[in-house]
DSSP file (Angstrom, degrees, kcal/mol; ACC not computed):
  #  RESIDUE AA STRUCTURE BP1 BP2  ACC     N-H-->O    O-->H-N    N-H-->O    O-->H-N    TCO  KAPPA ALPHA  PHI   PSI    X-CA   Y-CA   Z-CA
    1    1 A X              0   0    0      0, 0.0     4,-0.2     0, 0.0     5,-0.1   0.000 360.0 360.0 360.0 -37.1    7.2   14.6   11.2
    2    2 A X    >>  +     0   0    0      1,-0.2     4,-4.2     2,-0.2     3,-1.8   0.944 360.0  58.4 -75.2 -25.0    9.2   11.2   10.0
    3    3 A X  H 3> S+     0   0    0      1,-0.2     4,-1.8     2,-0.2    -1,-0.2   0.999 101.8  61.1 -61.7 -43.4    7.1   11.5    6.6
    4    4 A X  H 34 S+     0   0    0      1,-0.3     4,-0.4     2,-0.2    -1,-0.2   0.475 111.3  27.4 -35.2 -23.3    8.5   14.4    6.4
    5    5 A X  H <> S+     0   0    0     -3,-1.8     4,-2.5    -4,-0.2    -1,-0.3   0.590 112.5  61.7-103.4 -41.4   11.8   13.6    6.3
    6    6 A X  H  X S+     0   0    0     -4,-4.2     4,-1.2     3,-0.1     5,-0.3   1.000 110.9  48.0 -54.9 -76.3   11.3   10.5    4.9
    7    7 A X  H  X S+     0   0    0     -4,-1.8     4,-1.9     1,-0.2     5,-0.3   0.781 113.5  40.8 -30.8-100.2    9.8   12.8    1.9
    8    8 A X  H  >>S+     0   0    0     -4,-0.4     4,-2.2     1,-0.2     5,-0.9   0.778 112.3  55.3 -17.9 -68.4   12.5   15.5    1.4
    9    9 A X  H >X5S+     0   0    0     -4,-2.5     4,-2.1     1,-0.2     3,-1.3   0.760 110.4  49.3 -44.2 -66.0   15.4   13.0    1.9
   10   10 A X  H 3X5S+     0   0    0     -4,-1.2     4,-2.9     1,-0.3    -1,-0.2   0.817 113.1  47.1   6.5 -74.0   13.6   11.0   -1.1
   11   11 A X  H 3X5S+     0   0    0     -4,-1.9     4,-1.0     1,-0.3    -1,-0.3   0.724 110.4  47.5 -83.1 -14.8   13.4   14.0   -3.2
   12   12 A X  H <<5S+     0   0    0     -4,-2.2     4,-0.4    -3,-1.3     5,-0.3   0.679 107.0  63.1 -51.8 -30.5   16.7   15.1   -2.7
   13   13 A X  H  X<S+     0   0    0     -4,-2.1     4,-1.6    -5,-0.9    -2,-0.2   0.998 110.7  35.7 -38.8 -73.3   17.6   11.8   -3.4
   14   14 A X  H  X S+     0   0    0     -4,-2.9     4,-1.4    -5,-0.2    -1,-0.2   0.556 115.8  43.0 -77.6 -27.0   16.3   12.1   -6.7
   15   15 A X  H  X S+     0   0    0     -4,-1.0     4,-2.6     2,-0.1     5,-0.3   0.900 110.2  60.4 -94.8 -66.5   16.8   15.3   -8.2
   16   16 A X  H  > S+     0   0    0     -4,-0.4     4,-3.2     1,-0.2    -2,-0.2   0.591 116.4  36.5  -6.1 -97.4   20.5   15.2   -6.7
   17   17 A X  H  X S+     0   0    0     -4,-1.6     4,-1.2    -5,-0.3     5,-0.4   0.835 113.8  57.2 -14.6 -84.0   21.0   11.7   -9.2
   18   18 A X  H  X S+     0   0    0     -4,-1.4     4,-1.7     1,-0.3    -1,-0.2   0.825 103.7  44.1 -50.3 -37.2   19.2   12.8  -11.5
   19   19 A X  H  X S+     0   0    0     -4,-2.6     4,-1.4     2,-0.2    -1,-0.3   0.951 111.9  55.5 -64.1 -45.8   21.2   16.0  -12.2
   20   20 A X  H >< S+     0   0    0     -4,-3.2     3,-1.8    -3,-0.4     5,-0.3   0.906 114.5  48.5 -66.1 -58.7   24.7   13.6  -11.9
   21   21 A X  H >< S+     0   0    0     -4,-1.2     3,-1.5     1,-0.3    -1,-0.2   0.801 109.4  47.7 -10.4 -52.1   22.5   11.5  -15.0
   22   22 A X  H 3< S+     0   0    0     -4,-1.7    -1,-0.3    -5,-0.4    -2,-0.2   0.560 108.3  57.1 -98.3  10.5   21.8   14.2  -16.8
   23   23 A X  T << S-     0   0    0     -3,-1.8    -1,-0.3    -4,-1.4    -2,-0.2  -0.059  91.0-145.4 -76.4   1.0   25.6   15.4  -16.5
   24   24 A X    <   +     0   0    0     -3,-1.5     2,-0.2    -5,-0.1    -3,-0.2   0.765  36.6 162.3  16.5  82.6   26.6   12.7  -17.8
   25   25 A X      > -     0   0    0      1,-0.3     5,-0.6    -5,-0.3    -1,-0.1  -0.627  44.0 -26.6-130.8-177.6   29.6   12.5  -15.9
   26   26 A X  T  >5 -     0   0    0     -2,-0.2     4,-2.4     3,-0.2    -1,-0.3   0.287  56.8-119.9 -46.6 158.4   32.0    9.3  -15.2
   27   27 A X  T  45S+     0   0    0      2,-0.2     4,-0.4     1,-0.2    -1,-0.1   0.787 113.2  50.7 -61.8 -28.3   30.7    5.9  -15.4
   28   28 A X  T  >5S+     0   0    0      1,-0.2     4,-1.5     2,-0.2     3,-0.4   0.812 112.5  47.6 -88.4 -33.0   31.5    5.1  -12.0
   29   29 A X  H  >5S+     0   0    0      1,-0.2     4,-2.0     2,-0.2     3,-0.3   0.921 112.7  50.9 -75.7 -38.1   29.8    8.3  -10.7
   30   30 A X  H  X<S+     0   0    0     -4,-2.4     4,-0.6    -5,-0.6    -1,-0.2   0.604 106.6  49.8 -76.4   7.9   27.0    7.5  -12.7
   31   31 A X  H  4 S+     0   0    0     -3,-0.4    -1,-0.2    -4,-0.4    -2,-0.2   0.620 108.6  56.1-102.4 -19.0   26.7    4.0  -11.5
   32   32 A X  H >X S+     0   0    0     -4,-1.5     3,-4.4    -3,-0.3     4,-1.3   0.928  96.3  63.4 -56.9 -48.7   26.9    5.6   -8.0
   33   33 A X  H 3X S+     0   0    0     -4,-2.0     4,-1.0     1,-0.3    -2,-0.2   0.761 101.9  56.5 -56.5 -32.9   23.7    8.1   -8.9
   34   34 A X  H 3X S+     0   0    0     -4,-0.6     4,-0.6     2,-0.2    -1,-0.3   0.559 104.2  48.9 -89.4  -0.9   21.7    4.7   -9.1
   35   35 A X  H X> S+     0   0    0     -3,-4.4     3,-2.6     2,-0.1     4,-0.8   0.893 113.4  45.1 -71.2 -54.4   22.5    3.6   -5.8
   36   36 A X  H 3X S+     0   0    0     -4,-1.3     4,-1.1     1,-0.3    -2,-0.2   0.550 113.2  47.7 -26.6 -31.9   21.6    6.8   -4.5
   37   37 A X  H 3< S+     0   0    0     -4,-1.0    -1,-0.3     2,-0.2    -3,-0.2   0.754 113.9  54.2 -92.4 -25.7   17.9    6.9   -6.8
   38   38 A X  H XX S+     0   0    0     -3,-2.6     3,-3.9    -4,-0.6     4,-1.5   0.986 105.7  56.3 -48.7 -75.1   17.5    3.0   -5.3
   39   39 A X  H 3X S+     0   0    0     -4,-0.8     4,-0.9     1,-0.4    -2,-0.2   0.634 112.6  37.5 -21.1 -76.0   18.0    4.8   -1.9
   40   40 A X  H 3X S+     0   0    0     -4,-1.1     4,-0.7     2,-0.3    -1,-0.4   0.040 108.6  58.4 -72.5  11.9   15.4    6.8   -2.5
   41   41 A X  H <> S+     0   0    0     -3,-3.9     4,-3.3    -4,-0.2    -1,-0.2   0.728 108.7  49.5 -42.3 -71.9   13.0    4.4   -4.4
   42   42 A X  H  X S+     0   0    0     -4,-1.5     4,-1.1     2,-0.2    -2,-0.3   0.727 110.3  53.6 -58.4 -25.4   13.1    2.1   -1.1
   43   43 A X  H >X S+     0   0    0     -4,-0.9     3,-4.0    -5,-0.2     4,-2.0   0.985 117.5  37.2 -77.5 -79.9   12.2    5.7    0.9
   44   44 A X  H 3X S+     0   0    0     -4,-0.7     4,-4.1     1,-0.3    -2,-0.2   0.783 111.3  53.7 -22.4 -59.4    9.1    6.2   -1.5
   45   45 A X  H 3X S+     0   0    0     -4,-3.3     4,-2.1     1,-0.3    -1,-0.3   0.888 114.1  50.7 -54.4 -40.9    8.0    2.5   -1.8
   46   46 A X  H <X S+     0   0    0     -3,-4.0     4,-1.4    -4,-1.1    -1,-0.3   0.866 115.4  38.8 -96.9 -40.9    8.1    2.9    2.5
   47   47 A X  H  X S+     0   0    0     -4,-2.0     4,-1.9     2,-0.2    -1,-0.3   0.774 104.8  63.8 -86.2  -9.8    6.0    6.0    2.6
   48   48 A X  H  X>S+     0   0    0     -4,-4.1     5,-3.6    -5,-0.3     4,-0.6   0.950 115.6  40.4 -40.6 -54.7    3.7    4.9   -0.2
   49   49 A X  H  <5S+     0   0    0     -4,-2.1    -2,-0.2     2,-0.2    -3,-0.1   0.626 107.4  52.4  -5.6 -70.6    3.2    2.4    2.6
   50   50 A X  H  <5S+     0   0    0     -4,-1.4    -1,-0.2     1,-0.2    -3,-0.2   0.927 122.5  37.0 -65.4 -55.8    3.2    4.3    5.6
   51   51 A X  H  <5S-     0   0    0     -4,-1.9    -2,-0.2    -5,-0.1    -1,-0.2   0.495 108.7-116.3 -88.5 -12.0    0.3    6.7    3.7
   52   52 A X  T  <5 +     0   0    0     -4,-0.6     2,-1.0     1,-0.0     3,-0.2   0.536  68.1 143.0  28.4  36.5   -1.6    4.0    1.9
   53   53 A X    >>< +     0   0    0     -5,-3.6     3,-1.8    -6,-0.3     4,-0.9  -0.346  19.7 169.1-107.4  79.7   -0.6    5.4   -1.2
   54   54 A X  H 3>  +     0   0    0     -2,-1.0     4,-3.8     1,-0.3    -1,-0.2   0.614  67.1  59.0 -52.9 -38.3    0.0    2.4   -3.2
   55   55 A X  H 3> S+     0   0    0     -3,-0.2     4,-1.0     2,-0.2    -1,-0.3   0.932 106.5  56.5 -66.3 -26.1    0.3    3.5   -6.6
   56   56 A X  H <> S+     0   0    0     -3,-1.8     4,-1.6     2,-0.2     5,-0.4   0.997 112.0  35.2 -33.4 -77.2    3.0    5.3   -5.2
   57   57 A X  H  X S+     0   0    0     -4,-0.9     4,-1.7     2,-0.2     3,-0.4   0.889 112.1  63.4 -77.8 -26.2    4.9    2.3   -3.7
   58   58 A X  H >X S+     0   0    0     -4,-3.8     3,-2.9     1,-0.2     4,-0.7   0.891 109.0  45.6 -17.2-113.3    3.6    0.2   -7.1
   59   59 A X  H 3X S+     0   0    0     -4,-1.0     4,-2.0     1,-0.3     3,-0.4   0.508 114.2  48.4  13.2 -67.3    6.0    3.0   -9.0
   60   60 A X  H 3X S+     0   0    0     -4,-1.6     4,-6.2    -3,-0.4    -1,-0.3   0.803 101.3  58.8 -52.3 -48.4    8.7    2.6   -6.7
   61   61 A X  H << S+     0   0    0     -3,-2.9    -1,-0.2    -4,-1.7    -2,-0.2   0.852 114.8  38.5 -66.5 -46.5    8.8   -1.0   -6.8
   62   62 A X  H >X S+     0   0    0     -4,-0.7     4,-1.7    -3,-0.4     3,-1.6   0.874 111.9  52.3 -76.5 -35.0    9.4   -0.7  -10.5
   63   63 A X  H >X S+     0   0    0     -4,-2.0     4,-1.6     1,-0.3     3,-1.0   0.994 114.8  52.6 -57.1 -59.1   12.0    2.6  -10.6
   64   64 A X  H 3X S+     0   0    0     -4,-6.2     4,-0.6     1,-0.2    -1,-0.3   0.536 107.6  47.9 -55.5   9.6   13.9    0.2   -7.8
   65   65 A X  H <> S+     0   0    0     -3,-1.6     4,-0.8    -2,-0.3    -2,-0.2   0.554 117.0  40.0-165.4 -53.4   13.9   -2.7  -10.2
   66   66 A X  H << S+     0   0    0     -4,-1.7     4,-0.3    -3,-1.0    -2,-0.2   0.594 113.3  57.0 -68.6  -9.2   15.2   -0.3  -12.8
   67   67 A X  H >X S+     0   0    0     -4,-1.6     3,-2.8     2,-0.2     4,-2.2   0.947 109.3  49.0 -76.3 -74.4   17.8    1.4   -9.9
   68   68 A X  H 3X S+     0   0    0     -4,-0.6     4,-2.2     1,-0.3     5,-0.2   0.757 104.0  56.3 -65.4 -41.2   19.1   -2.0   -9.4
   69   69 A X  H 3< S+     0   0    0     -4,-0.8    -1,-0.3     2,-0.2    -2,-0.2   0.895 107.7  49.1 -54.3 -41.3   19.5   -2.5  -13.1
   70   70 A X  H <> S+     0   0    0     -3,-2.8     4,-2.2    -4,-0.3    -2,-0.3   0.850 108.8  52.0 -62.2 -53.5   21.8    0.8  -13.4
   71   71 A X  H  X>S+     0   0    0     -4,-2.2     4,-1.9     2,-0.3     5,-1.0   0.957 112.2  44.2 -75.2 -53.6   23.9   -0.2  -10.7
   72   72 A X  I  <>S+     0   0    0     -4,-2.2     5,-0.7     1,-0.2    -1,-0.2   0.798 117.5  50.1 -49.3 -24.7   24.4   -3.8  -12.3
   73   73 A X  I  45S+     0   0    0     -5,-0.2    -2,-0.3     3,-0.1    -1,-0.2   0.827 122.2  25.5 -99.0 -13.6   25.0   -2.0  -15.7
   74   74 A X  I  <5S+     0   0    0     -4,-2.2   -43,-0.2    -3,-0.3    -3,-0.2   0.616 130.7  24.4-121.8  -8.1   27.4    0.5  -14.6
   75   75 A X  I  <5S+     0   0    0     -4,-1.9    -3,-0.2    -5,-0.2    -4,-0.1   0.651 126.9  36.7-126.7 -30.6   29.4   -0.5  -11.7
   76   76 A X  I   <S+     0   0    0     -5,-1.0     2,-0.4   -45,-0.0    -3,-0.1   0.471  94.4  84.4-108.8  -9.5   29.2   -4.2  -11.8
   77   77 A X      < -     0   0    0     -5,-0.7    -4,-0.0    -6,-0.2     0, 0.0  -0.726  41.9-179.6 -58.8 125.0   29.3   -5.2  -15.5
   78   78 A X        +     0   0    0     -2,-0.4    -1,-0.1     2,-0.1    -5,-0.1   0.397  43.4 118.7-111.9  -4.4   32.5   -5.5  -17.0
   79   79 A X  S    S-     0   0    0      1,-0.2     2,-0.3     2,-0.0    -2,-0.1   0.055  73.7 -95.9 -94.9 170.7   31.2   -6.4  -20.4
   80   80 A X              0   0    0      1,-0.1    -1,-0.2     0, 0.0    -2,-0.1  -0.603 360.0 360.0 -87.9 134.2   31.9   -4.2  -23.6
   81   81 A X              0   0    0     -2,-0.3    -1,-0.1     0, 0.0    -2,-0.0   0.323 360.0 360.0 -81.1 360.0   28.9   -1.7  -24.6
């Protein structure tokens, strides 16, 4: 039952972000959409885990790693584009 949950929330997670990304909509909002796809990275990576499905949390491990990148480039950067 908790993979279960754990899964959905994830994948709301993800297309939810991903639509506000592919709206291009304000920077701040889009710098939001990558905590929210982190969120749901760390979900994955934890039921890749839970399931032993390792390429799974492999995958994760890098999208959070890019997540984390977003969130530095859009909310925490101040620098000129």
């Amino acid at each position: 039952m908790i993979h279960e949950i754990l899964r959905w929330t994830a994948s709301l997670g993800t297309m939810g972000a991903g639509l506000v990304l592919a709206a291009r909509v304000r920077p701040r909002t889009t710098g939001w959409a990558f905590v929210v796809l982190t969120g749901a990275s760390i979900i994955w990576i934890a039921i890749g885990y839970l399931t032993a499905e390792y390429a799974l949390m492999v995958q994760n491990v890098v999208v959070t790693l890019i997540n984390v990148f977003g969130i530095y480039r859009w909310l925490i950067w101040k620098g000129k584009v």
